[in-house]
N, C-alpha and C positions, 0 to 999 in steps of 0.2 A: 635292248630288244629281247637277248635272253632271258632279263632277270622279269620282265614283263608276263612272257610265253611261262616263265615257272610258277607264276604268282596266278597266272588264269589257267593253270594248269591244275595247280593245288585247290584254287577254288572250286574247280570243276572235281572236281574228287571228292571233296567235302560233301558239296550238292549229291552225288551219285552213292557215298555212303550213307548219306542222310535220305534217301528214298530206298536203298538198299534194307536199311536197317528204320523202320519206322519207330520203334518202341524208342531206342535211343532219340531221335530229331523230335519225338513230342519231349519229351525228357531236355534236351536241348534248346527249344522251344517254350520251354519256362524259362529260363535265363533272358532270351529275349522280351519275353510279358514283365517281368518284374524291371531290367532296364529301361521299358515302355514306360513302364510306372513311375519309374524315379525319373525317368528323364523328361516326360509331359507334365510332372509337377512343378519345372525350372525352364522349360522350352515351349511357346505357345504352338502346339501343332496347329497346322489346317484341320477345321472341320470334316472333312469331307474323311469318310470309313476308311476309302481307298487308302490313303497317304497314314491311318493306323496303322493297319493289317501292313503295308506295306513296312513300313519303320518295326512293327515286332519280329519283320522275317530278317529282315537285313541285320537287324542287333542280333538275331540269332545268331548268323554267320559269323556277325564280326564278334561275339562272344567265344566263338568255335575257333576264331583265326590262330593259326601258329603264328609266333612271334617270338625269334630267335636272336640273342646277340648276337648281331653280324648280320644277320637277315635284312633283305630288303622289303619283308613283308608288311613293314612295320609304313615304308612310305607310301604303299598302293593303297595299303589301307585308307590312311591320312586323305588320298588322294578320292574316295570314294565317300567315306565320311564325311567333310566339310560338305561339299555339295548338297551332297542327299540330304540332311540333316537342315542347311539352309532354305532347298527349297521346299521342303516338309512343314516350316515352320513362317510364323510370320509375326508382326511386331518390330520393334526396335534391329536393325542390321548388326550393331557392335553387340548390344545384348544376345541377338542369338549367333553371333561369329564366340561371343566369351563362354557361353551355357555351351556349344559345341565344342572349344578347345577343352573346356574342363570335365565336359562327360566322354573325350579321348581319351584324357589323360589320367581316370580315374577305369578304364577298362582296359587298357594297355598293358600295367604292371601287371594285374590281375593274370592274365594268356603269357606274360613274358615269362615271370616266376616259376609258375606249371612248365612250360615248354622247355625250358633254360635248367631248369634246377630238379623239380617236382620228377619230369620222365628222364633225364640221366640217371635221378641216383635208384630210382626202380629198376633201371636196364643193367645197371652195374651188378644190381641183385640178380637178375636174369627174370625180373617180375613185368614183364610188357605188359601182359596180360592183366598183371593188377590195378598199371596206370590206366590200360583202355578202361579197363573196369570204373576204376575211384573217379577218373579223370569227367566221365560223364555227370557225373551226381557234385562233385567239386564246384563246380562251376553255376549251374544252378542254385546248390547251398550257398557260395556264397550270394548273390544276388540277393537271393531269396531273404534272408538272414538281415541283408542288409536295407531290404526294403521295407520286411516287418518290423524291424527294429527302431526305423524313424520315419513309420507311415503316420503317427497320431503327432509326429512335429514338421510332416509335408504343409505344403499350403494348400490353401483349396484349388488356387487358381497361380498359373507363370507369376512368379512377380515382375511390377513394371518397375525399373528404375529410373530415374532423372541421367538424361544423355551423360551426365560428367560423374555419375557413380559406376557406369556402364564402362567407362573407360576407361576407370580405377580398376574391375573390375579384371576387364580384358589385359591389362597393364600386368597386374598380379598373376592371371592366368597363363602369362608368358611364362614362367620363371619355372612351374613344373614341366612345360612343355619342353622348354628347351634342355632342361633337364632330360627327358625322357629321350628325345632325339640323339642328346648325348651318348646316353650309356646305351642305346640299341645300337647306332651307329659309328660307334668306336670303333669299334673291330672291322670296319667296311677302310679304315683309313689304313689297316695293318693287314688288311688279307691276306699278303703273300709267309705273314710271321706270325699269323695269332695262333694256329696252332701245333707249328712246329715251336714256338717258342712259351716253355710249359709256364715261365716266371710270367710273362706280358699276359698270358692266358689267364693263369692262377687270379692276377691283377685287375682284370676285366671283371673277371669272373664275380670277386669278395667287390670290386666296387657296383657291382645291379646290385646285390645283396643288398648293401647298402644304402644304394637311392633308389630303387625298385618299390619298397615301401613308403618311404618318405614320399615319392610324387602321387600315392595311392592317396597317403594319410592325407596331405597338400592339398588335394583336390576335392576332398570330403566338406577340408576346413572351409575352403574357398566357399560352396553350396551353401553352410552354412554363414558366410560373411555374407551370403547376398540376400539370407533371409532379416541378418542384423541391418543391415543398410535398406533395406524396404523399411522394416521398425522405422528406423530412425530418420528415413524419408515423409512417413505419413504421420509423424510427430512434427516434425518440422512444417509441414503442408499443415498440419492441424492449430498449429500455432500460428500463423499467417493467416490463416481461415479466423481465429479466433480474433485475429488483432482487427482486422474489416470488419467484423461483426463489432467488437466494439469501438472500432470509429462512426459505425452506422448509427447504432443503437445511442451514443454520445449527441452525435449531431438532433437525433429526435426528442432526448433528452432537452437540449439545449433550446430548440424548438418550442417545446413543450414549456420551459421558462419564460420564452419569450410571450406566450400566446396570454401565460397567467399577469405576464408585468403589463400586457397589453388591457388585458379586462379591467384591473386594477384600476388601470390608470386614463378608463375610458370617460369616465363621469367627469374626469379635469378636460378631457380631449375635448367634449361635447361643450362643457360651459363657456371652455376657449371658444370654439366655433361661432357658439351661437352671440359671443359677445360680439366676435369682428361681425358676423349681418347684421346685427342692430348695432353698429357704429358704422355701417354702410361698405365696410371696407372687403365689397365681394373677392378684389382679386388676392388678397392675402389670404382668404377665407382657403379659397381653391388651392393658393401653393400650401395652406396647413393638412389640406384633405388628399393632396399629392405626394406629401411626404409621408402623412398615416398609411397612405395606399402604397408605399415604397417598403414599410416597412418588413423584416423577415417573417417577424408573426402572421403577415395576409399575404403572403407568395404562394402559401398552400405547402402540402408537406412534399417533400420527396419518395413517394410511394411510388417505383415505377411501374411494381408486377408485384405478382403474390409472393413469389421466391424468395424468401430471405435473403441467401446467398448471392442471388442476382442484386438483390437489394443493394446489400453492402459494400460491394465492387462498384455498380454502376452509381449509385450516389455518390460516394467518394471519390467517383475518379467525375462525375457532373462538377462538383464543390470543385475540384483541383483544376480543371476548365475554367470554371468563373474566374478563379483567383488568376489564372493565366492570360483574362482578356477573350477567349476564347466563347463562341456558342456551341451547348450540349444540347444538337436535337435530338432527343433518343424518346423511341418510339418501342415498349418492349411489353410483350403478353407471355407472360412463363405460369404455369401454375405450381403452385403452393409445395408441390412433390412431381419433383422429375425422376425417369430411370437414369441418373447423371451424376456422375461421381461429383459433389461441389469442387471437391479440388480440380478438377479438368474442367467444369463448367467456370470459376474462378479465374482459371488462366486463359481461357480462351477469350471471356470478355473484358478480362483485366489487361492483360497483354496486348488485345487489338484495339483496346482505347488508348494504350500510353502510346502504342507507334504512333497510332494517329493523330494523338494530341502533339506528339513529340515535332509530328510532321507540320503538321498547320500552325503551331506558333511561329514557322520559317514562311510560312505563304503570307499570301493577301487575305484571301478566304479565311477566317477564321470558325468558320463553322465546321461541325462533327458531327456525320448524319450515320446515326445507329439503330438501326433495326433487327429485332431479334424476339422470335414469336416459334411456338409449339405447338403443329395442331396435325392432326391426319399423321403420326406417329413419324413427324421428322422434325429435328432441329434445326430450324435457321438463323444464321446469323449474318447482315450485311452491313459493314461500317464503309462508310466513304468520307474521304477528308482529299484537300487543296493540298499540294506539296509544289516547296522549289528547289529548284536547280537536280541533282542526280540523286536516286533513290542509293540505298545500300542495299548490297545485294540481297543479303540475310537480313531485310529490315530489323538489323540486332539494335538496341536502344545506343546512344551513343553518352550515355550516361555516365558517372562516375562510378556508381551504386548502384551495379549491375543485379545482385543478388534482390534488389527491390522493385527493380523495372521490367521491363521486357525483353524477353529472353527470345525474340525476333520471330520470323517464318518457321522457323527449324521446327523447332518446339511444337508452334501450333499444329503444326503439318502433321507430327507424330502422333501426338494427342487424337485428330481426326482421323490418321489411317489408322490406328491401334483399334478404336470405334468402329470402323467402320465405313467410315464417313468419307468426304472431301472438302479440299481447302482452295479455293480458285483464286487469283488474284490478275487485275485487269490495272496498268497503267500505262496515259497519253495525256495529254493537251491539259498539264498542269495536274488531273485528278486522278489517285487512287483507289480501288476497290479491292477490298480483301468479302468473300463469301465464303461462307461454312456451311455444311447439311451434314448431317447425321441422322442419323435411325437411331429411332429409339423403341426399344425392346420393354412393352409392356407387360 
């Protein structure tokens, strides 16, 4: 309860020098904007000014905080940071739980260093006054330094990552943090000896030195791993994208041969025909004109919608129906250009036709009712299919070759709150509904 009362005590102090002294808190106040800066290019804020303005004040503070070895500042902070920074922010939960451990742990060293090392060895000179002095301008310099420095390799926009880079991600972001907890909290385990005992102190002291930097440098790299792992996400999405396109474009292709071996070979069709009526034999005549009318050249093409993209998902996964025994009724009006990233538009019709197809070759019902249409600026999308016996919770595919099927609710869920959107799902009396809406931003 003490160590609480000195931490909102010191805070309160801060706040009242920093209204005392205006010229400094704008001066301190950069620190904050430029944090804002780096940290909204890795962390999707809320819209909304408030939750801005509110996140440039609070980084000021927490740029201002002392943070002493041995200090328990370092955990109130911790305690106020995750929070605020969570509910400021929205998107993926592990994604912005890992962008928050690792823009702690990249502003922590920074207030440890200065408070620990930077204002003893000025006071030993008897220069207080030079620290208040430097210590203002320190702190914004660096920020500032470090945001002009890799604002033309920011991204324009948070990047999104795939749930299982996210938790590589947060996985890796542990290793500075507990680092950092380490070396502040060390000397909370020795309080009664850290500074009567000058070797343990000395000890302390040369190992912050030591990992103080390293979880700064650790933290920078991490930022940059996540903009490597975007890279190498939307290559990957782009080559999946590319492989549909050319199964689509293949299948028209193929099409396209069949319609020409069909013209070709229309003038032997006909003389056939016309032999069997004048040799009377009508009923054979009909099963030859039954088979011509069976044929893939006169099914008509698979054009479902203008969308390319839609094309190539929902054709391919019609085809893998047929081949399954299966009926693909799909009913879809997209136009030619969406405001709709194909990679999310891909997974959301790709993935809610493999559960469902996944689903219904278990039923009796073997039909696939997909509706999916764009108009008065919102996306919808309703699949309904037959299911037996117990759903899986995470309708996750129960496939072998998970990396090519469906990657379950989860997934799709993200994809529509990231948008914006919602994902509703209704099952009883054997039938399934999965719905999606989204808004779309012309």
């Amino acid at each position: 309860m003490e160590s609480v009362l000195n931490f909102l005590t010191q805070l309160a102090e801060f706040v009242m020098v920093c209204l005392q002294n205006w010229p400094w808190f704008l001066l301190g106040l950069a620190s904050g904007f430029f944090l804002f800066r780096l940290l909204s290019a890795f962390l999707p804020v809320k819209p909304r000014q408030g939750w801005r303005i509110g996140l440039i004040f609070f980084l000021t503070i927490v740029s201002g905080q002392i943070i002493w070895l041995g200090d328990t500042n370092l955990l109130f902070t911790l305690l106020a940071f995750v929070p605020l920074l969570m509910l400021a922010s929205k998107g993926d939960k592990v994604g912005r739980l890992a962008v928050t451990v690792i823009f702690f742990c990249l502003i922590m060293p920074v207030n440890a260093v200065l408070d620990t090392y930077y204002a003893p060895a000025l006071a030993h000179f008897e220069l207080d006054n030079v620290y208040y002095f430097t210590d203002k301008f320190i702190r914004p310099g660096v920020w500032g330094l470090l945001y002009l420095g890799t604002r033309k390799h920011l991204p324009e926009k948070p990047p999104q990552l795939s749930p299982r880079f996210w938790n590589l991600v947060l996985l890796l972001a542990a290793m500075p943090f507990s680092s950092l907890l380490a070396v502040v909290l060390l000397p909370l385990l020795q309080s009664d000896y850290i500074y009567s005992d000058f070797l343990l102190h000395g000890l302390i002291m040369n190992l912050g030195v030591a990992v103080l930097p390293f979880i700064f440098l650790t933290s920078l790299a991490l930022l940059y791993a996540i903009l490597v792992l975007e890279k190498h996400q939307r290559l990957e999405e782009a080559d999946k994208l590319a492989s549909l396109r050319e199964s689509y474009y293949q299948g028209l292709r193929r099409e396209e041969r069949q319609v020409r071996t069909l013209r070709h070979d229309l003038r032997n069709h006909l003389t056939a025909l016309r032999g069997l009526v004048e040799l009377g034999e009508d009923e054979r005549a009909l099963q030859y004109m039954d088979q011509l009318a069976d044929s893939p050249a006169l099914r008509g093409g698979k054009r479902l919608c203008e969308n390319d993209a839609a094309n190539a998902v929902l054709s391919a996964k019609a085809e893998a129906m047929g081949r399954s025994g299966l009926t693909a009724d799909f009913s879809v009006s997209l136009p030619k250009a969406l405001p709709l990233a194909e990679v999310d538009l891909c997974a959301l019709l790709g993935n809610a036709a493999d559960n469902a197809m996944e689903a219904a070759e278990r039923a009796e019902d073997k039909t696939v009712l997909l509706r999916c249409r764009a108009e008065k600026g919102l996306f919808m999308l309703r699949v309904e299919n037959a299911y037996a016996g117990d759903l899986s919770p995470d309708l996750a595919t129960t496939k072998a070759d998970k990396s090519s099927h469906g990657f379950g609710l989860a997934g799709m869920r993200e994809i529509a709150e990231r948008l914006g959107g919602s994902l509703e799902t209704r099952a009883g009396g054997g039938r399934f509904q999965l719905v999606v809406c989204l808004p779309l931003s012309l």
